[in-house]
N, C-alpha and C positions, 0 to 999 in steps of 0.2 A: 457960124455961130447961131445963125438963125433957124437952122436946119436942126440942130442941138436940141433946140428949145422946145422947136415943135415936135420933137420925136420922142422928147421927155414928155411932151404935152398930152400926146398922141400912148403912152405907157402909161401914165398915171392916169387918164380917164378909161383905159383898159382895164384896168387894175381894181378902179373903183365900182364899172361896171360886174366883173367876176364878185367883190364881196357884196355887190346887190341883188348877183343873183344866189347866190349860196344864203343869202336872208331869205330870200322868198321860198329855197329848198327848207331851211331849217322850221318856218312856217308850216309847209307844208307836211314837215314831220311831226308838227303838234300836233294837226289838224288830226292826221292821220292816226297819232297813235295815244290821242284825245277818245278816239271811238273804241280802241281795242282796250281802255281801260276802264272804261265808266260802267260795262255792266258792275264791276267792280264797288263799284261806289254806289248804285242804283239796285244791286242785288234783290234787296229786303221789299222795295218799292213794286219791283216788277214781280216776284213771286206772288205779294197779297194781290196786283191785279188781275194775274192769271188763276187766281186761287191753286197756285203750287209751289213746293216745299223750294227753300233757300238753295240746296241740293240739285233739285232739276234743274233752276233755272241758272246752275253756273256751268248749263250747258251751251249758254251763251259764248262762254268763254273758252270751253274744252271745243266744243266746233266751229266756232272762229277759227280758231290756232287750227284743229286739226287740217280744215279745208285748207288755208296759209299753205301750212308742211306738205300738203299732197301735191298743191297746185303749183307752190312756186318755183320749180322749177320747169314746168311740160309749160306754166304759163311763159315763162323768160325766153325759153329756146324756141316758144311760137312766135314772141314780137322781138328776139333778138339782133335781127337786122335793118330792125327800123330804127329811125333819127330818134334820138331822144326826147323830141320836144313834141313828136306826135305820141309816142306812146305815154309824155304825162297827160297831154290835155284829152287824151281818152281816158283814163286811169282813173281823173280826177272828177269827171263826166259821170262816170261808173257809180262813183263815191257817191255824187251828191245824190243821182235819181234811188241810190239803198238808201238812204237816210230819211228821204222823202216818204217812201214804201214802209220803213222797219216806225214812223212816224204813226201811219194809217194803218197798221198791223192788229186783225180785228182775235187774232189767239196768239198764241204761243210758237206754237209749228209758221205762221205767216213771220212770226218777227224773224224766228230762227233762217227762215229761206231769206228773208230779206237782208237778211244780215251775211250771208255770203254773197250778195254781192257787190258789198264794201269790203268781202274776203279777199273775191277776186281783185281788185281794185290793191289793196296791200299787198298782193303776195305779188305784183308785177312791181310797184312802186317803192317796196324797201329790197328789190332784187339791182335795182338800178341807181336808187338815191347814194348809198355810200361812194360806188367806183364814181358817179357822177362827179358828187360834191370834192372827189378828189382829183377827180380832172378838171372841172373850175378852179381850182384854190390858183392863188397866187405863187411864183416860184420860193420854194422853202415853210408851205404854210399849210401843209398836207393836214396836220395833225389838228393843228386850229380848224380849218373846215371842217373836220370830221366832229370836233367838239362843237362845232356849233351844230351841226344835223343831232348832235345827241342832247343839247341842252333842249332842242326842238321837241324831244322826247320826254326830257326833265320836265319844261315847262308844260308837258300835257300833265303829268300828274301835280305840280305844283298849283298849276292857273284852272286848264281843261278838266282836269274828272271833278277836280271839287266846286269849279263853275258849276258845272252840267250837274252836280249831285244837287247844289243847292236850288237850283231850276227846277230837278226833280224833286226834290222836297217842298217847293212854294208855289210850283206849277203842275208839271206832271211828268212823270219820263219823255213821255213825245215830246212834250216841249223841246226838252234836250236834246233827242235827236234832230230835229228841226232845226235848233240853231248849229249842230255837227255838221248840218247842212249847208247852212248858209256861210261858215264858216268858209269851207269847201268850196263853194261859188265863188269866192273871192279867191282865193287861192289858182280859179280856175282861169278866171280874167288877169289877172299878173302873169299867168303863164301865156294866155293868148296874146297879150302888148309888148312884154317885155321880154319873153324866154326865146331865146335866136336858137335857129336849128344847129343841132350838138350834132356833128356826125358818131357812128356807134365802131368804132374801129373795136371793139371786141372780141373774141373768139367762140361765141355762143355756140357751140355745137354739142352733141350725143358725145364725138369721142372723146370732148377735153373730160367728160366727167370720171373716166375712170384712172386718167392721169393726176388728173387732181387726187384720187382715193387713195393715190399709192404715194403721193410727198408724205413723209411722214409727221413733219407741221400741221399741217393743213388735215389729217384723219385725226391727230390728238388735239387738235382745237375742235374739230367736231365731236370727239366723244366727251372733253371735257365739259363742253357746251351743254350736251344731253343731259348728262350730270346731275350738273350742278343748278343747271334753269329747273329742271323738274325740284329741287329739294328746294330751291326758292319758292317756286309757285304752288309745293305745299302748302306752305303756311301763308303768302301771301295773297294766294287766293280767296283766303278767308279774314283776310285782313277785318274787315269791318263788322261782323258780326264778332270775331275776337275782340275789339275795340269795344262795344258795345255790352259787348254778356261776360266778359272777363274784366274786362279792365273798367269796367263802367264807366264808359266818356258817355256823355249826352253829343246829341247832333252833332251840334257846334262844336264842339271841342273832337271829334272824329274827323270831320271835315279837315280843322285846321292841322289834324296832326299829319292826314295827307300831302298837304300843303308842305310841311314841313320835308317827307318825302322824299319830295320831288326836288323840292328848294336847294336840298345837299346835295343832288345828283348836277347841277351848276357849277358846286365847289367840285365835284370832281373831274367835268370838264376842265376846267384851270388849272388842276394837278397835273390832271395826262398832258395836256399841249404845252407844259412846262418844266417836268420831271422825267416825263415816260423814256427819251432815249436816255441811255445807257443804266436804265433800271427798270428793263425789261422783265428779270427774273424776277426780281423783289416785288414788284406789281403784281406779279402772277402769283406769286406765294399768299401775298395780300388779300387777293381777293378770293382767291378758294379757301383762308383760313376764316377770310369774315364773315363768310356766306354761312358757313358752319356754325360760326359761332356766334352769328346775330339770329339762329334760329334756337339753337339751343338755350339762349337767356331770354326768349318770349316770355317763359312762363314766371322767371322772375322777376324781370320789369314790370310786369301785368301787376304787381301790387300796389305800382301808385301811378298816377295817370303821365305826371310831369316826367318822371323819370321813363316811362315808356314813349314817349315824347323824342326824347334823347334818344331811345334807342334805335327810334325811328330814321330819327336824321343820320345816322351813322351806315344802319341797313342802304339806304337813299343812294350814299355816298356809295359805299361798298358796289351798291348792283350797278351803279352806273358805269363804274369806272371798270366791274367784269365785263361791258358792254362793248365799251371802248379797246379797252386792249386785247379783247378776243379778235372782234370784228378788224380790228388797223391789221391785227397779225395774219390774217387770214387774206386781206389785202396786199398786203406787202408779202406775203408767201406764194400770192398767185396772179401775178403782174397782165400777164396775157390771157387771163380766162376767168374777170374776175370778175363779171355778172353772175358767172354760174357759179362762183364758188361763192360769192355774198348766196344768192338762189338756192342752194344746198345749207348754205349756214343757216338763213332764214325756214326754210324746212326744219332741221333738226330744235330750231329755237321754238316752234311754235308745237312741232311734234310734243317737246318737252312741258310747256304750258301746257296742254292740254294733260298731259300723264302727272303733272302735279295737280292739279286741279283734280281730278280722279281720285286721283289716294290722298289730300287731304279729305275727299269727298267721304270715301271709302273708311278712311281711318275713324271719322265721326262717327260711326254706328260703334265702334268697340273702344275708345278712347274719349274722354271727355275733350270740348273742344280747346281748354287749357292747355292740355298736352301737345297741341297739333305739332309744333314747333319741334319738338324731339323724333319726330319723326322727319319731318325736312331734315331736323340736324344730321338725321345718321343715315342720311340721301349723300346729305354734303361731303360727310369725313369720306365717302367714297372717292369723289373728287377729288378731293386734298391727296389722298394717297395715291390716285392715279397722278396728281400735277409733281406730286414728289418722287413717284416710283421713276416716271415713264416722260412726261414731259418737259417738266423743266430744263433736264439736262439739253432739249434742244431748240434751248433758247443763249444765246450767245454773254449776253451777261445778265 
């Protein structure tokens, strides 16, 4: 009996251990993807310091992602045989001395180099965070970890960009980076105390990748990916300046609508760790139909601020929960090789950031920026037709 007690003793502080560390992962994916948002929200700020146009300087954004998509997989397969717990506390290492740099960054071209490398730093860090956090979870709680590494995501647009925007608005962008920094320091000591060496039982090599290219899962979650992120990041690349010169919010009321954002990508963590099995199809239908269709009614939300507001939370919802059940599916389609196939997902996700950010760019010189949104839209319905033509059917239910 005694032996019982302690062995239940000895499971439950295991258990407890595993959800304190998938917190500290889920942290570390605010932190993380707190910085890959905020030029976002600091746009307007950084263009008048550099004295250039709103357009250049969301090349912050397009070469972020691009460097990500080139890097992240040649980055995976160079540290893919090491312990887990040495390639975060290098990662996160990386992170803080670019934040320190893109801080003291005395032009534009300095911020831009400094900024990849908190590139590099992400494109190893979100190649490893998914498969990780589902090798911690607890037995039957695969899907909850993974919502929490994505609320970690939520909460950077919820808390982190509109933190950092307001720093930047009452301080100054550096400010912001600075505390993305110190953020990141902290993140980097919880990993030095607390994170036990993860052995990498992986399959990290050159040949898994062409194995992977040929499941035919795993190529239709990466072309829908393509897609569907670039007709997102159309329009939401320009989010804030649409907020401002369309829809006339002031600061504050832009801010908070960010806020909002992020806030419903929470609600749809809860959906997917509660809903997703056995409504696998229907999720998928959901989210390439709302991706489409929360871009094509921008421009008539944009007529009162409250009800664009709404529309907000709902887009929030939508992209989070495309996040989630791309990413588990892509997981669960590639059990033994699934650094590279998160690595390759991450690639194509950041590839496609950068190609929306581009053509909303692009679309601005011949379209007013009112319209941007019908042109993500009709990115989207591509999607939709590839998830209805070609996809779906090889989803189980």
């Amino acid at each position: 009996m005694e032996k019982k007690k302690n062995d239940a003793a000895v499971q439950q502080g295991s258990t407890k251990r595993k959800w304190l560390l998938l917190f500290i992962m889920a942290y570390t994916a605010f932190v993380f993807n707190t910085t890959e948002f905020i030029p976002i929200g600091l746009m307007t700020n950084i263009a008048v310091d550099f004295g250039i146009t709103e357009a250049h300087a969301s090349l912050l954004i397009t070469v972020y992602a691009w460097f990500v998509a080139i890097m992240s997989l040649p980055l995976m397969l160079a540290v893919g045989k090491l312990n887990f717990r040495t390639v975060l506390l290098c990662v996160v290492a990386l992170f803080v001395v670019s934040h320190l740099l893109s801080a003291m960054a005395t032009s534009f071209n300095l911020l831009l180099l400094a900024r990849l490398g908190a590139a590099t730093a992400h494109a190893i860090f979100w190649s490893i965070a998914s498969p990780l956090v589902v090798h911690l979870a607890p037995e039957g709680k695969r899907q909850t970890a993974l919502s929490m590494l994505v609320t970690g995501i939520s909460l950077a647009i919820i808390a982190g960009m509109p933190l950092g925007r307001i720093i930047g608005l009452h301080l100054s962008w550096r400010a912001t980076f600075v505390c993305i920094g110190a953020a990141a320091l902290l993140a980097f000591v919880l990993f030095a105390f607390l994170f036990p060496p993860v052995p990498n039982n992986q399959n990290a090599s050159v040949k898994s990748v062409p194995q992977l290219l040929k499941t035919p899962v795993i190529k239709g979650l990466y072309i829908f990916t393509f897609v569907a992120v670039a007709a997102h990041y159309t329009g939401y690349s320009y989010i804030e300046p649409f907020m401002k010169q369309v829809v006339g919010m002031a600061d504050d009321m832009t801010t908070f609508t960010l806020i909002l954002f992020g806030l419903a990508g929470i609600g749809a963590s809860v959906l997917f760790s509660r809903y997703f099995d056995g409504r696998r199809r229907l999720f998928l239908y959901t989210i390439a139909a709302g991706i489409a269709l929360m871009l094509f009614l921008m421009r008539f939300t944009a007529s009162d601020p409250y009800v664009f507001m709404a529309h907000c939370m709902v887009w929030g919802l939508i992209f989070t929960m495309f996040n989630l059940v791309v990413e588990f599916e892509v997981i669960r389609n590639a059990p033994q090789a699934t650094t590279v196939a998160v690595a390759i997902f991450s690639s194509i996700f950041n590839i496609s950031i950068g190609c929306g950010a581009i053509i909303g760019g692009a679309a601005q010189s011949w379209i007013p920026l009112a319209d941007i949104g019908f042109v993500g839209g009709i990115i989207a319905i591509l999607s939709l037709l590839y998830v209805w033509r070609r996809l779906a059917c090889r989803f189980n239910h």
